[in-house]
C-alpha positions as CSV (number, residue, x, y, z in Angstrom):
1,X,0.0,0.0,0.0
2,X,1.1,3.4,-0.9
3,X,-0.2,6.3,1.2
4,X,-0.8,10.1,0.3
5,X,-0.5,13.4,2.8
6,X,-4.2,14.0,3.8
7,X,-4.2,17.8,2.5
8,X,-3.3,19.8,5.8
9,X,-4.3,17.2,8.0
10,X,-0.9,15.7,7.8
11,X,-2.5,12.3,8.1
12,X,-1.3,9.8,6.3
13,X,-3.6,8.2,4.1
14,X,-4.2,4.9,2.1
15,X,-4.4,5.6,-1.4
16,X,-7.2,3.0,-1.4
17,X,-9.4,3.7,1.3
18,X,-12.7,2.0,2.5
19,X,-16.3,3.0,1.7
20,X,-18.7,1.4,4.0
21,X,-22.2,2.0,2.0
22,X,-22.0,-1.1,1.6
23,X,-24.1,-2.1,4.5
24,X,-27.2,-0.3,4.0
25,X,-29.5,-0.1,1.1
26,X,-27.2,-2.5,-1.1
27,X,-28.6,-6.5,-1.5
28,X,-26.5,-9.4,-0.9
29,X,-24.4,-8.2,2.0
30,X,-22.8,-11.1,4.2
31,X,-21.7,-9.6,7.6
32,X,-19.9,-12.0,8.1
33,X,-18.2,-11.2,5.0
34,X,-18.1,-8.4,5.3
35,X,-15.9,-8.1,8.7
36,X,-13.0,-10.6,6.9
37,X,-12.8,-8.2,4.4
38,X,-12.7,-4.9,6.8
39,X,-10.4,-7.0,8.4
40,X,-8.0,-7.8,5.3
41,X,-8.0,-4.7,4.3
42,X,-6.4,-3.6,7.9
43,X,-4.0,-6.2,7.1
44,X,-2.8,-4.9,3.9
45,X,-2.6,-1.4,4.9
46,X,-5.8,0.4,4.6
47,X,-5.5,3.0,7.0
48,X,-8.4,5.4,5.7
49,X,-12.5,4.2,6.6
50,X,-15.4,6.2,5.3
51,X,-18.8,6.0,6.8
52,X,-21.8,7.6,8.0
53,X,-24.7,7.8,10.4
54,X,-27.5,7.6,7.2
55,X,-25.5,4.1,6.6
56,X,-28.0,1.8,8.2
57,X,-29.1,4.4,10.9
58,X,-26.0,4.2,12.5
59,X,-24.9,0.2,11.9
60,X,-22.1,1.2,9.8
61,X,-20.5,3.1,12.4
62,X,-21.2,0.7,14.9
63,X,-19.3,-1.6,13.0
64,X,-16.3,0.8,12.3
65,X,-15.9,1.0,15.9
66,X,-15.9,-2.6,16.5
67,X,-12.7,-2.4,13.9
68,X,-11.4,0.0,15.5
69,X,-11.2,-1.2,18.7
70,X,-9.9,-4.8,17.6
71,X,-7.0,-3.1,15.8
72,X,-6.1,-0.7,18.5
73,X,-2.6,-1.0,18.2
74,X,-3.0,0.6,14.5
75,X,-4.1,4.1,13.5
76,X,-7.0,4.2,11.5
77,X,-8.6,7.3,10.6
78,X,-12.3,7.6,11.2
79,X,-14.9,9.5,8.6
80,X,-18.7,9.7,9.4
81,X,-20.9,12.0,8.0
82,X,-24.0,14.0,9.6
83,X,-27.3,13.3,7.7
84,X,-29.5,16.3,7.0
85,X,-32.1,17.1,9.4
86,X,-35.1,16.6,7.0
87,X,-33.1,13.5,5.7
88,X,-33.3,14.3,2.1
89,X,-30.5,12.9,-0.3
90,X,-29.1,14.8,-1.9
91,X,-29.6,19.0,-1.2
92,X,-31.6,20.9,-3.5
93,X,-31.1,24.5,-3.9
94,X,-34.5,25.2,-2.6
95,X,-34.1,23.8,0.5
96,X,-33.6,26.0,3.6
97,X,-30.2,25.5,6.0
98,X,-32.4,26.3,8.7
99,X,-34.3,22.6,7.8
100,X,-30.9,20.7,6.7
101,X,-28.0,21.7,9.5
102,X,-28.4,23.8,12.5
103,X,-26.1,24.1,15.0
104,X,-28.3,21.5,17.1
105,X,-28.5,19.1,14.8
106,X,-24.9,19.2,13.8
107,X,-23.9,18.7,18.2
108,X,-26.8,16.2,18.5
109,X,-25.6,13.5,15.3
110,X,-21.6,14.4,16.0
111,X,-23.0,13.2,19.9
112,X,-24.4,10.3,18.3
113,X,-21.7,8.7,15.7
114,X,-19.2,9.5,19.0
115,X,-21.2,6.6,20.8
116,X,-22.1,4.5,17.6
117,X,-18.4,4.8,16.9
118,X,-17.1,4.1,20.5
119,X,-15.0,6.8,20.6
120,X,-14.4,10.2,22.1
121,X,-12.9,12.2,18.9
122,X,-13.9,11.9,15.2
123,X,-10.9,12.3,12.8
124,X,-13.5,13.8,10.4
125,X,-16.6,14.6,10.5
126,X,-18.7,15.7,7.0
127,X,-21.9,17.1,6.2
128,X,-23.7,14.4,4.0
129,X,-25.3,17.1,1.5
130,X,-24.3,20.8,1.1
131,X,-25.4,24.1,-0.7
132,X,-22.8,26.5,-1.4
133,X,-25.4,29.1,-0.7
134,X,-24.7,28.0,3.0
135,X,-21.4,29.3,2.9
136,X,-21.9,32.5,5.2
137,X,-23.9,31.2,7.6
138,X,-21.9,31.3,11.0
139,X,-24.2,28.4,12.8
140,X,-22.4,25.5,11.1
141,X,-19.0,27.7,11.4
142,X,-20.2,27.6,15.8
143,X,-20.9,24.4,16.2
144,X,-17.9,23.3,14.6
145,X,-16.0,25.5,16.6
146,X,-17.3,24.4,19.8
147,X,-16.8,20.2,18.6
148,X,-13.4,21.4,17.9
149,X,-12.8,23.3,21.4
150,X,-14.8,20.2,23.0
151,X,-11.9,17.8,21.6
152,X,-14.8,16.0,20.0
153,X,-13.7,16.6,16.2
154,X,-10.2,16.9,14.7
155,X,-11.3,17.9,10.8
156,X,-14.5,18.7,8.8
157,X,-15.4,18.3,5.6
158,X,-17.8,18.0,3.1
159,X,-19.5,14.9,1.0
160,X,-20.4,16.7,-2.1
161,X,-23.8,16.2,-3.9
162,X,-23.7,13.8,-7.4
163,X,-22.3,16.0,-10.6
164,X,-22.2,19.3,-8.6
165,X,-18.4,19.4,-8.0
166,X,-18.3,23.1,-8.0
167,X,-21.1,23.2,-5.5
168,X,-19.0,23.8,-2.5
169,X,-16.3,26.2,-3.8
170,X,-17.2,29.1,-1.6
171,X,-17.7,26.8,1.7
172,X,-13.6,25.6,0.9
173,X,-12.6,29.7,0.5
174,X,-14.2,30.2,4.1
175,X,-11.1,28.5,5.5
176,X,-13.4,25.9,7.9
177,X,-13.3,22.7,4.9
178,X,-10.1,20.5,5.6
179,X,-11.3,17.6,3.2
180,X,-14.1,17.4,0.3
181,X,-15.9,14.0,-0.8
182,X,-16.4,13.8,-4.5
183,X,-17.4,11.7,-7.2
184,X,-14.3,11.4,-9.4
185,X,-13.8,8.2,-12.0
186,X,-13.4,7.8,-15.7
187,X,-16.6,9.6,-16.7
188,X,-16.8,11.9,-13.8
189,X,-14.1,14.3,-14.5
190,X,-15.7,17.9,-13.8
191,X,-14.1,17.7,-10.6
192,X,-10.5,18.4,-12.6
193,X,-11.9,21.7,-13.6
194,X,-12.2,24.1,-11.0
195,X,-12.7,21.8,-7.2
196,X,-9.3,20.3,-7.5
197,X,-7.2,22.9,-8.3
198,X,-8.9,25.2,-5.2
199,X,-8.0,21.6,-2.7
200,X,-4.5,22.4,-4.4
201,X,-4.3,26.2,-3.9
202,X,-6.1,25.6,-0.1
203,X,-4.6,22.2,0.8
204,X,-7.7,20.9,1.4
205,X,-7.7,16.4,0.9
206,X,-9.7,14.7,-1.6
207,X,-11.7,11.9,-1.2
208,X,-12.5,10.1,-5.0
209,X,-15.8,8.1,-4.3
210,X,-17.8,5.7,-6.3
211,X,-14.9,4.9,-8.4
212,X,-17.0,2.1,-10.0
213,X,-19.8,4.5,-11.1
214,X,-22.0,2.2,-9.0
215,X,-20.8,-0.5,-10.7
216,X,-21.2,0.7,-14.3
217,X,-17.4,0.3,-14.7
218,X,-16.7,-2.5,-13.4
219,X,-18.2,-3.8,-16.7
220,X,-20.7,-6.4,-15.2
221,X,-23.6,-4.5,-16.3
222,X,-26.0,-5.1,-19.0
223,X,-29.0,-3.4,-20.6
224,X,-30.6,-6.5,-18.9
225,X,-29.5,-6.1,-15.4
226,X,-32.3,-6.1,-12.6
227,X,-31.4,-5.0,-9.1
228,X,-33.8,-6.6,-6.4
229,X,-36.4,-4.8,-4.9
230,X,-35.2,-2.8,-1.6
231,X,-31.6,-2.5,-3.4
232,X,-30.6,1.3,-3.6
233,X,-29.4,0.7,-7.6
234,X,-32.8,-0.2,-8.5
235,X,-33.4,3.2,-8.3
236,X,-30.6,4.7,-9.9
237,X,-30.5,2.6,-12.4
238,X,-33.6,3.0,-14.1
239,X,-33.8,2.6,-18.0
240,X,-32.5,5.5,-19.0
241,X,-29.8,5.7,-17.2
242,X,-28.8,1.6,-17.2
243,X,-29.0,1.6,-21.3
244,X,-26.6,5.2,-21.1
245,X,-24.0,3.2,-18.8
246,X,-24.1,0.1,-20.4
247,X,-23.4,2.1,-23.7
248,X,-20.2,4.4,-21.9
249,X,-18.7,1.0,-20.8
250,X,-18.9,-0.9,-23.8
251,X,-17.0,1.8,-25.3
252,X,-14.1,2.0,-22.8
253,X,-13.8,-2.7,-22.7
254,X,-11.2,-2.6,-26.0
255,X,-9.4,-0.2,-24.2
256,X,-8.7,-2.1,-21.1
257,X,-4.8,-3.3,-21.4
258,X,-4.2,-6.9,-21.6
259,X,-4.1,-8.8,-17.8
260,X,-5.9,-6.1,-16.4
261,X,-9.9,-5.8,-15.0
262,X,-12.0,-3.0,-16.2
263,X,-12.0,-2.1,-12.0
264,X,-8.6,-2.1,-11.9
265,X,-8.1,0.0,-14.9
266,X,-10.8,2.2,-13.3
267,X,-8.8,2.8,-10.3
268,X,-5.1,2.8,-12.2
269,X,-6.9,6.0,-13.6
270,X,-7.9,8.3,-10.1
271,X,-4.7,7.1,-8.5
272,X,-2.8,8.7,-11.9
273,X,-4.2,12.5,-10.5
274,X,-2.2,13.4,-7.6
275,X,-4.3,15.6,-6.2
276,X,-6.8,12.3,-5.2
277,X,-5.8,11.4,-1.7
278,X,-7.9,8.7,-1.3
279,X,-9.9,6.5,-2.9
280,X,-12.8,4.9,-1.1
281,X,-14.5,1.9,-3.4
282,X,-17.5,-0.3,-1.9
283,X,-15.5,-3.6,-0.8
284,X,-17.9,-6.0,0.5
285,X,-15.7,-9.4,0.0
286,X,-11.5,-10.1,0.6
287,X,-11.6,-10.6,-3.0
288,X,-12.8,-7.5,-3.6
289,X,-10.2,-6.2,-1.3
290,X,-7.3,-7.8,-2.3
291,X,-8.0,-6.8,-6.1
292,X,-8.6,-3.0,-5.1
293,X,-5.7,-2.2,-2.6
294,X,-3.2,-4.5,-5.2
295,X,-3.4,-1.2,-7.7
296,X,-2.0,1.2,-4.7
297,X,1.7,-0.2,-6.2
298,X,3.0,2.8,-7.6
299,X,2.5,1.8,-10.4
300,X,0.6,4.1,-13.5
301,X,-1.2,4.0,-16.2
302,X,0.7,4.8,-19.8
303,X,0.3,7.9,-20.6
304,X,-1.1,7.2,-23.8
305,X,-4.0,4.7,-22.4
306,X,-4.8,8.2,-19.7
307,X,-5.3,10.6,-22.7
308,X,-7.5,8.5,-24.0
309,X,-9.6,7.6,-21.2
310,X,-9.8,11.4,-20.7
311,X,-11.6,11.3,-23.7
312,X,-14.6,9.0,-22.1
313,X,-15.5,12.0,-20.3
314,X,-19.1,11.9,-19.2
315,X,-20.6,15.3,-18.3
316,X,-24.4,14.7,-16.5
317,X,-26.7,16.8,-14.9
318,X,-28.7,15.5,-11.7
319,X,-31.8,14.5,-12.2
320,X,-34.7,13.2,-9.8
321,X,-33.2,9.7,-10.2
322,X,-29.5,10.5,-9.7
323,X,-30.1,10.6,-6.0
C-alpha cells in the first residue's frame, strides 16, 4: 500500500481507502463477509475508513468501531458524515439551512456517531449534502468550533452532492473545509476543472468516491440487469440511465490493457491524479479487497491509455433519479 499526505491534515492516508455504504441499502451483503474483508484490508494497509450515520441508521459506524477497537494498536482514521435534518439525499437548492443543518442538529448527530463509533474524537466529520449558498452562515461555522474546542472533532469536511463538484467552492474559501468528498472516476471528471485545483491552492484532501460508477465500470452491467427490490441501484439505475451506462462501458472494454480488470483500470486511472488522496470503493468481500488495494503499487497507467480515457469523459446533470 502506498499512502498520500491527507491535505493539511498531515495524516497519512491509504491511497485505497474503504467506503462502507455497503451495509445499507445494497442486496446481498454477508456480515460476516463483510468483517473478513474490513479485516483484510487492515492487514494490507488500509488506513483510511469512510462511513456515515445515514448508513444503516448508525450500523455502519457501529461496526467501524468494532474495527477500530480490535486493531487498537494501529491508527485508522475515522470518517462519518452527519445526515440532513429533513433526511433528504441529496440538497436541493430550494431547501432551507435552517431545515438541513443547525447548530443543534450538527452537536446532536456528532454526539451520536461518538457513541455508535465508541470513541471520544472523530478524525472527520462531514456534512452528508451541502449548498454552497450556505457558505456565510456562521451556525455551522459555531458548532464546529465548539466540537473542535470540546476535543470531540479533529477535521471537517464535506460529502459533495452527485455532478455538482463546483457546489461547494465558496464553503472551501471560508477557511473551515479540511477535506471534500467527491465523485471522481473515468466519466466523472468535472471535478479536474475548478474543485481540485482550489483543494491544491487551499490544501484541502480529496476523497474520490464511487470509483465504479456504481458498478457501471466494473463492466458487469448489461441493458438486462435487474437489481432486487429494496436494493438502492434499483433506483438509480432506471432505463435511462442503465441503457446510457451500459453504452459508456462498452466503449471503454477494447481499451482495457491486456491482464488487467476494467475495475482495476478504473482505479489505475484516479490514483494517476495526484491531487486524489484517497480513494474509497465499496468492498464487501476479501476478493474485492485484495484486487482493489493491489493497484496502490506505484505503479501508472501509460500515458497514452490516460489521454484517451480522458476522452470517455461523461458530463451529467442530476436529475430526480440521480439521487
Amino acid at each position: 500500500m502506498h499512502y498520500r499526505r491527507f491535505g493539511r491534515t498531515q495524516f497519512q492516508s491509504s491511497e485505497i481507502g474503504y467506503g462502507m455504504w455497503g451495509l445499507a441499502g445494497w442486496t446481498g451483503t454477508d456480515e460476516t463477509e463483510v468483517n473478513k474483508a474490513l479485516d483484510r484490508a487492515v492487514e494490507l494497509g488500509c488506513n483510511f475508513f469512510d462511513t456515515a450515520w445515514g448508513y444503516g441508521r448508525g450500523k455502519s459506524e457501529q461496526v467501524l468501531g468494532a474495527l477500530v477497537k480490535k486493531h487498537s494498536g494501529k491508527q485508522l482514521f475515522v470518517a462519518t458524515k452527519i445526515p440532513p435534518k429533513n433526511f433528504k439525499w441529496p440538497s436541493r437548492p430550494e431547501y432551507r439551512f435552517e431545515d438541513c443543518f443547525p447548530a443543534d442538529h450538527i452537536i446532536e448527530y456528532t454526539e451520536k456517531s461518538l457513541r455508535n463509533l465508541g470513541t471520544d474524537c472523530i478524525d472527520l466529520q462531514q456534512f452528508h449534502v451541502w449548498e454552497d449558498a450556505w457558505a456565510d452562515r456562521d451556525e455551522w461555522k459555531e458548532a464546529f468550533a465548539k466540537l473542535k474546542r470540546d476535543g470531540k472533532v479533529r477535521h471537517f469536511g464535506i460529502s459533495i452532492n452527485r455532478w455538482e463538484p463546483q457546489n461547494a467552492l465558496n464553503t472551501l474559501r471560508t477557511g473551515q473545509i479540511d477535506a471534500v468528498q467527491v465523485i471522481y472516476n473515468i466519466f466523472d471528471q468535472a471535478p479536474e476543472d475548478e474543485l481540485f485545483p482550489l483543494c491544491r491552492e487551499l490544501d484541502v484532501a480529496v476523497i474520490a468516491r464511487v470509483p465504479f460508477d456504481e458498478g457501471t465500470l466494473t463492466g458487469t452491467l448489461t441493458k438486462d440487469t435487474v437489481f432486487p427490490a429494496g436494493d438502492w441501484r434499483a433506483t438509480y439505475f432506471v432505463p435511462e440511465n442503465l441503457n446510457a451506462s451500459v453504452d459508456h462501458a462498452d466503449a471503454l472494454k477494447p481499451l482495457v490493457p491486456k491482464g488487467m480488470s476494467m475495475p482495476e483500470m478504473a482505479l489505475r486511472f484516479i490514483l494517476c491524479n495526484d491531487g486524489v488522496h484517497t480513494i474509497i470503493p465499496g468492498m464487501r468481500s476479501v476478493r474485492h479487497v485484495e484486487a482493489n488495494i493491489a493497484t496502490s503499487d506505484g505503479k501508472k497507467l501509460s500515458e497514452t491509455l490516460r489521454r484517451e480515457l480522458k476522452n470517455h469523459r461523461w458530463d451529467r446533470e442530476p436529475t430526480a433519479w440521480s439521487q
